[in-house]
N, C-alpha and C positions, 0 to 999 in steps of 0.2 A: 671425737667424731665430727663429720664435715658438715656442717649444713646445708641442704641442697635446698636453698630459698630461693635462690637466683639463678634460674633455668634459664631465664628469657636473654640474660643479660649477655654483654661480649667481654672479657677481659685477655689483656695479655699480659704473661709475664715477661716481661722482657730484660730479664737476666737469672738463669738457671744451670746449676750442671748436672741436668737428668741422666747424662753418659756416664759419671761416676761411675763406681765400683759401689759404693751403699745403695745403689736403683735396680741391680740387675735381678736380682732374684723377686722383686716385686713390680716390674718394670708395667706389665699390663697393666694392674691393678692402680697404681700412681698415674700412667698417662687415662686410664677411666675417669677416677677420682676429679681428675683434672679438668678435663672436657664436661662431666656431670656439672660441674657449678659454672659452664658458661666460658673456660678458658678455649681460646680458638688458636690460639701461637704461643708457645714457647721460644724464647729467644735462646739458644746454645750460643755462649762465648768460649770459644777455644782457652786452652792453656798454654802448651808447650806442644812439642815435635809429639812426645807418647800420646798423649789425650785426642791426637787428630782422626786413628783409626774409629777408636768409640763414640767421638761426635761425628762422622759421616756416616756410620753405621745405622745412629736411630734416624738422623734426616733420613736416611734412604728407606728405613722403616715405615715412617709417618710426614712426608716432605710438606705434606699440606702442611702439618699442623707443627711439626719442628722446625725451623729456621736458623741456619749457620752463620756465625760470627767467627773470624779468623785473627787470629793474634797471638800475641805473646807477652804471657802474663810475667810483672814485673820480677814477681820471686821468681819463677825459672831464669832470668836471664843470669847465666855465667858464662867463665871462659869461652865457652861453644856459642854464646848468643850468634853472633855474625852467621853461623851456620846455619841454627835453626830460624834465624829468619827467613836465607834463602826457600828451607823448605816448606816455612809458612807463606811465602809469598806463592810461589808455584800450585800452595792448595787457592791463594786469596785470585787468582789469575784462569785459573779452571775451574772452579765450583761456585755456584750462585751464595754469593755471601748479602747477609741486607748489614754486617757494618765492621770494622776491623775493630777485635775486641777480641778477650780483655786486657788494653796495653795501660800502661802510665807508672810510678810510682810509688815503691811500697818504703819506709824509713822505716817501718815499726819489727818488722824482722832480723833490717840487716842493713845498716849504712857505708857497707865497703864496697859495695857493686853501687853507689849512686850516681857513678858517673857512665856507666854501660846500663844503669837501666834509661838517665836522660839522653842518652844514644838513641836507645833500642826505642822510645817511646817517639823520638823525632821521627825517626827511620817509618816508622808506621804509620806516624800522621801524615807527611807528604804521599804514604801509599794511600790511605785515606782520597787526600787531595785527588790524586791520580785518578784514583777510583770512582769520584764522586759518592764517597761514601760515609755514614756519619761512624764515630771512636766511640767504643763504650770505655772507659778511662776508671781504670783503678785507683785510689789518690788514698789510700789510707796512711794519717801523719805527713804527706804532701801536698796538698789541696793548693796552698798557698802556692810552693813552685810550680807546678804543673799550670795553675794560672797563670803566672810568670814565664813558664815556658809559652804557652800558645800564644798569647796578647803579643811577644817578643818574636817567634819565626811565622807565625799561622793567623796572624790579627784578621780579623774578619772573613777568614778564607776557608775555617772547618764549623761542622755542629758534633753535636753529642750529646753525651750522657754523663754526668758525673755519677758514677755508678756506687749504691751505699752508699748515699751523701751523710755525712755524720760531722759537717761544718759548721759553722758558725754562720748569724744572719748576715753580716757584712760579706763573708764568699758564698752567701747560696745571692745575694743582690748583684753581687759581681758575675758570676757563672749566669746570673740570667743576662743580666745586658750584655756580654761576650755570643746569644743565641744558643747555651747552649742548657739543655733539661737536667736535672736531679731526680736518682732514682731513688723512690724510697721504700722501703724494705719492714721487715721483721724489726728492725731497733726502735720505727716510732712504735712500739708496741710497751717496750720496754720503759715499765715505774717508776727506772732511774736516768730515762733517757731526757737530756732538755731538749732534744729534736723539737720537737711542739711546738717549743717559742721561739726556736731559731727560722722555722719555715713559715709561720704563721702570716708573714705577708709575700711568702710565696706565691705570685699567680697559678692559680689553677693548670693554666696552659703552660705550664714550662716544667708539671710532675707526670713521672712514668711509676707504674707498678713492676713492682720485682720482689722476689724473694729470695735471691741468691744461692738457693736450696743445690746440695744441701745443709747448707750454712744457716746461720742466724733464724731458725725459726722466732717466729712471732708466739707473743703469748696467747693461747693457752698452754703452747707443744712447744717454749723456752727449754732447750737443756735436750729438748729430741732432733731426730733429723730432720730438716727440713722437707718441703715437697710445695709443688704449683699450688694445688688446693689449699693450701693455708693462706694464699693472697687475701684471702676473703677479711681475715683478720686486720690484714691492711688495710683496708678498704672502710673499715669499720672507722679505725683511729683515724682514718683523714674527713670521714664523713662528721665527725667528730668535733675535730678543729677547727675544721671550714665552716661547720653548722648547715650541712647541705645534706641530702639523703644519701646513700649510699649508690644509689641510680642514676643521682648525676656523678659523684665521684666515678664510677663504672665511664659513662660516657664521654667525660673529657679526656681524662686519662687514657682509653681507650685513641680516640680521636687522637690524642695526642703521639703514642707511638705509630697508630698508621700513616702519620703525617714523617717522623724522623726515621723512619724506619721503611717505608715507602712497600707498604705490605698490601 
């Protein structure tokens, strides 16, 4: 069950896929849930060409409080990539987006498309550029190149998110002097995660809340579906580590994605 301790406070989650197919039959009840403990945005990062219908649908639902990300996530990119970019670029071109997401990435699926996924992840970051917009960046088993890739075509010239950061402390110290934030999620939650001492001199100002929902829940609801409302668990383990209340954790964090995300 959710705690609603924190009415007062403002959180956002700024990486979710509430358009799922696991949300619709519970869809009020989860965006209630949400907003009752103080959540005021939901960040939507697109997937592929299918997932673009059901994420403009609930924007258009709830526009205040949903927020569209457009991209192309690394596991969709096949043979067709080239295609579905055009018709992701044409949603990123007409529809109010706050960042191109979720691109970058993925080795731990499938390392035969890694040379069309570091295409498909360039190709997005200069729309980015274009754009003036910040990447929320997929990096699971890539962390490493994807660093290598921006410092080498986009040095100084993008921000982001390193989205589910589950690095190490030498790339969460890199990805901060590059400008760019670590999202952190449901895993620092996890008993056998060494997150903790990997971010522990993370600055405050360079972490965002997310829950990747509905993915990786956070312990206590480990092994269930994810959802917004369970950020709170997040927010716990960081108030935690840092040794700060859970109200300031709320406030920087907060502070910090209206600041990259220009909310």
């Amino acid at each position: 069950m959710v705690k609603f301790a924190l009415l007062n406070n403002i959180m956002i989650d700024t990486h979710a896929h509430i358009y799922a197919e696991q949300f619709t039959e519970e869809l009020p009840s989860i965006i209630q849930r949400a907003k009752a403990i103080g959540i005021t945005n939901v960040l939507l990062p697109n997937i592929d060409v299918d997932s673009i219908e059901g994420l403009n649908a609930l924007v258009e639902l709830d526009s205040p409080f949903f927020k569209r990300m457009m991209g192309l996530h690394p596991c969709s990119v096949q043979e067709d990539y080239k295609d579905q970019l055009a018709i992701i670029k044409s949603q990123l071109d007409t529809q109010e987006c706050v960042a191109v997401g979720e691109i970058g990435v993925d080795l731990y699926w499938d390392k035969t498309k890694q040379k069309e996924q570091e295409d498909a992840f360039l190709v997005q970051c200069q729309w980015a550029l274009e754009s003036n917009l910040p990447i929320a960046i997929h990096s699971r088993e890539s962390t490493e190149l994807i660093i290598d890739l921006i410092e080498t075509h986009f040095k100084d010239q993008l921000t982001g998110v390193f989205h589910c950061f589950v690095g190490d402390a030498a790339q969460a110290s890199k990805i901060v002097s590059m400008g760019f934030y670590l999202g952190i999620g449901g895993v620092i939650t996890f008993k056998n995660s060494t997150l903790r001492n990997e971010i522990i001199d993370v600055p405050l100002d360079r972490i965002l809340l997310e829950t990747d929902a509905p993915y990786l829940a956070p312990v206590p609801y480990r092994g269930k579906r994810n959802e917004s409302s369970y950020i709170i668990e997040v927010v716990k383990a960081l108030a935690n580590i840092y040794n700060l209340s859970e109200k300031e954790i709320i406030e920087l964090t907060t502070s910090n994605a209206l600041k990259l995300f220009k909310l």
